[in-house]
C-alpha positions in Angstrom: -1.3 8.1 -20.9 -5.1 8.5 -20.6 -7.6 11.3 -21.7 -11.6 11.5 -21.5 -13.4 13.8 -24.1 -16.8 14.9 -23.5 -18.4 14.2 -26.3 -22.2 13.9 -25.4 -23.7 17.6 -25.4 -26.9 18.5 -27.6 -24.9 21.5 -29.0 -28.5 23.4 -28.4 -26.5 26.6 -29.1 -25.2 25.0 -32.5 -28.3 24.3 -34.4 -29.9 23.9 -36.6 -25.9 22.6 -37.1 -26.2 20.2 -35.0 -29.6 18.8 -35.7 -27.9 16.7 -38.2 -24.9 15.5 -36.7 -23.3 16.0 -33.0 -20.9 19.3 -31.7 -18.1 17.1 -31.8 -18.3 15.9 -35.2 -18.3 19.2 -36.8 -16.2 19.7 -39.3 -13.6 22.3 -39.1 -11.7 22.6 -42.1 -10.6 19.6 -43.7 -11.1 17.6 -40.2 -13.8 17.1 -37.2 -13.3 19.1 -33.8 -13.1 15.6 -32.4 -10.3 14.5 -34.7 -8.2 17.7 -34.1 -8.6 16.8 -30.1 -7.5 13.5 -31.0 -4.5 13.9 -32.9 -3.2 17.1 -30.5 -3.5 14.6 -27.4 -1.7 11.8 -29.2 1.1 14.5 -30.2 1.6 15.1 -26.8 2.0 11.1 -25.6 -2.0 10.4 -25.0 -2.5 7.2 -26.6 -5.4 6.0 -24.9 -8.2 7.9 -25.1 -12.3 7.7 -24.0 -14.6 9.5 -25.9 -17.8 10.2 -23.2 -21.1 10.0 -25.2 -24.7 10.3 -25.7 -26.3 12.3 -28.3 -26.0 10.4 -32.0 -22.5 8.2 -30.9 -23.4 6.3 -33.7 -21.7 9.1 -35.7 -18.7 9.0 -33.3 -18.7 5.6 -33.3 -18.8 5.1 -37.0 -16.2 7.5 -37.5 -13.3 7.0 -35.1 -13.4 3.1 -34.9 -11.0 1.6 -32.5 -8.7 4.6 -33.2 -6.1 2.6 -34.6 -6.5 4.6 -37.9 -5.6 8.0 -35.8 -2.8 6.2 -34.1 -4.4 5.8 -30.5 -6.5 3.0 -28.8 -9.8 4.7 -28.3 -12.8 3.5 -26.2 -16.6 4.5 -26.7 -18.1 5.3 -23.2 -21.9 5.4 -23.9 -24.2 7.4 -21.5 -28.2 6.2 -21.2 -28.6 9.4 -20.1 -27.1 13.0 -18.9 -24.6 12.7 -16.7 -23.0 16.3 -17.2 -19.7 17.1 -17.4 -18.4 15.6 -14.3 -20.3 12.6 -13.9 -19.4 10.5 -17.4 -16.0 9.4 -15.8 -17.3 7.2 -13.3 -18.9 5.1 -15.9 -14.7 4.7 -16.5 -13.8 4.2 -13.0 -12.4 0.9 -13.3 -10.0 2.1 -16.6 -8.9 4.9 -14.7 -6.6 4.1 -12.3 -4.1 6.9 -12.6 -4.2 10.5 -13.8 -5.9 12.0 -16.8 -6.8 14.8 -19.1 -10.5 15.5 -19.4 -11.7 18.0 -21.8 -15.0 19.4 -23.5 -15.5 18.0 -27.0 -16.3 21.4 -28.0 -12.9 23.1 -27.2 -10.4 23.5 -29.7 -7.0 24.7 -28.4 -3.4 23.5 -29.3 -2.6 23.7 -25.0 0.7 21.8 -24.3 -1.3 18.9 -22.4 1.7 17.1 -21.5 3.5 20.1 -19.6 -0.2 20.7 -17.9 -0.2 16.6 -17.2 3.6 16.8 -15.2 2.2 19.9 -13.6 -0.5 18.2 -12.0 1.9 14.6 -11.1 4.9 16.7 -10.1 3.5 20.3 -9.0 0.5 19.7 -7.1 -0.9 17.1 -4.3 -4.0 18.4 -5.8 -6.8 16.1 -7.4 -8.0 18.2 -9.7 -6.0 20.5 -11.9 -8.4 23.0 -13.5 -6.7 25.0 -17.0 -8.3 28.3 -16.5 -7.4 31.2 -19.6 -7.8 34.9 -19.4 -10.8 36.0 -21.6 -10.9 39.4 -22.9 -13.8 41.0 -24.1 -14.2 44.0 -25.5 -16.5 46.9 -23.9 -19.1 48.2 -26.3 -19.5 51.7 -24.5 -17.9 54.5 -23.4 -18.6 56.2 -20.4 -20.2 59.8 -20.6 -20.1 63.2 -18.5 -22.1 65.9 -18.4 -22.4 69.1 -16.3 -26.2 70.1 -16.8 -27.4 69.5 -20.5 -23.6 70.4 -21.8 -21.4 67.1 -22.3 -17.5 67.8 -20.2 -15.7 64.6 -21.3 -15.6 61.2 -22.9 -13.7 57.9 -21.7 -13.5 55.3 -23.5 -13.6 51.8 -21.5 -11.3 49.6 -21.6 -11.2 45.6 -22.3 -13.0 43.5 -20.1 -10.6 40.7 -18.7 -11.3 38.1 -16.4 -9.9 34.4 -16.3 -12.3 31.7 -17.0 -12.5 27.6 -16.7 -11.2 26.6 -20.1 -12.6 23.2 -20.0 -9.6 21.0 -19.9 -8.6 19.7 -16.5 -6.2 16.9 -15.0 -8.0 14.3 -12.6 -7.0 12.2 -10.1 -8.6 9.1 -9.4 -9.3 10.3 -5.6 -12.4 12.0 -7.2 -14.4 8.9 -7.6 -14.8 9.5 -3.5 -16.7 12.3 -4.6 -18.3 12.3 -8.0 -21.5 10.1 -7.4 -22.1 6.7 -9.6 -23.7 7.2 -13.0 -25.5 10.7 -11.8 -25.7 13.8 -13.2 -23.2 15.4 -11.9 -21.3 19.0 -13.5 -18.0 20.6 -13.0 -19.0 23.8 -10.8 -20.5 21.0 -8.5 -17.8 19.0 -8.1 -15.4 22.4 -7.2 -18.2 23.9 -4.8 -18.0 20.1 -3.1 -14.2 19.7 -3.2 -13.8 23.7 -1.7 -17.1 22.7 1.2 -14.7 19.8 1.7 -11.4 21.8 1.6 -9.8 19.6 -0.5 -7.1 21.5 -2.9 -8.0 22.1 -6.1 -4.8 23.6 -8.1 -4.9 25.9 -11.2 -3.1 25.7 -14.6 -3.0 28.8 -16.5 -3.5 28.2 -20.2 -1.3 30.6 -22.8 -1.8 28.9 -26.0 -4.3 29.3 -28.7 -7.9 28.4 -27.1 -11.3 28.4 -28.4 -15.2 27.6 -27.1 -17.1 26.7 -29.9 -20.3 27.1 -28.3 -22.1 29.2 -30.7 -22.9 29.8 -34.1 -20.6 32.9 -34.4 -17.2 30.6 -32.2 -18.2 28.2 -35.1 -16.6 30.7 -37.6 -13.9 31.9 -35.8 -12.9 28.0 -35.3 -12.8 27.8 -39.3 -10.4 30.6 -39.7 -8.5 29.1 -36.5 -8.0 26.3 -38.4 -5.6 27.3 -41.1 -3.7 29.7 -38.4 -3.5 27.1 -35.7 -3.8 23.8 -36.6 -3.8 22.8 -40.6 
């Protein structure tokens, strides 16, 4: 089976981090965010994998190789340019001739990709799959009420939840008819096209451990992850 990481972002949020080497390649714990995505897909029957990138491959290419090391046949897909985080997979469209996984390069989570993957073959007529994952977020304030200058009650507010795009989708190849060639071309784009052109587009709700490392602060909560989660 076949997955696509994104691996090209600048990591802006990430520096000065990343000003030395790229998002992906950070290390968490004793590994790279990269090499954790690797060896979780493999566990779960991925064996061919295509790592999407742009900004300092060399790095990812001096690293991972051919993947034969991690146990996988893996496959450098090198942007000239931007191409978001739709548009990198048609730079694949020949090699990808059934369904895959695409995920960020910058998501760590130990989702079960191969219950997610027969979801989407068996499940759905849908060609994109999206994992969505409920975020909570806690609410700094509490409301306040007053009668005149003289305060009448407190409430505390509760979490905030909502469910979010957890950057890890199944594809079909049916959305090369969409995704233009070698543009750039990003994931909210490609659902606000497939909905204008009703097409389905099918949800998969994500209960394992999950993580954005998009920030400085995710960064540290992806190091104590680590030895919970995935050591």
């Amino acid at each position: 089976m076949k997955a696509v990481i994104l691996a090209g972002g600048l990591g802006i949020r990430l520096r000065p981090l990343t000003g030395v080497i790229p998002k992906p390649m950070l290390p968490i714990g004793e590994k790279a965010v990269l090499e954790i995505q690797i060896e979780h897909l493999k566990k779960h029957g991925f064996d061919e994998i295509f790592l999407a990138t742009n900004y300092k491959s060399e790095f990812i290419e001096g690293y991972f190789g051919d993947g034969s090391r991690f146990g996988v046949k893996l496959k450098i897909s090198k942007e000239e340019k931007q191409l978001g985080t739709a548009g990198p997979v048609t730079l694949l469209k020949d090699e990808l001739t059934e369904p895959y996984i695409l995920m960020n390069g910058d998501i760590l989570s130990n989702c079960d990709f191969s219950k997610m993957y027969d979801f989407a073959l068996t499940k759905s007529d849908a060609d994109l799959v999206v994992g969505i994952k409920e975020f909570v977020a806690p609410f700094r304030f509490g409301n306040i009420f007053y009668d005149g200058d003289y305060v009448t009650n407190i409430e505390e507010k509760k979490d905030f939840k909502t469910k979010i795009l957890a950057g890890i989708y199944v594809f079909k190849p049916g959305l090369f008819d969409i995704i233009p060639y070698n543009e750039f071309f990003n994931m909210d784009k490609l659902i606000l096209k497939m909905l204008e052109l009703k097409k389905p587009i099918a949800k998969y709700e994500i209960t394992e451990y999950w993580l954005d490392i998009g920030q400085i602060d995710d960064y540290q909560l992806a190091q104590d992850a680590y030895e919970t989660h995935f050591k």
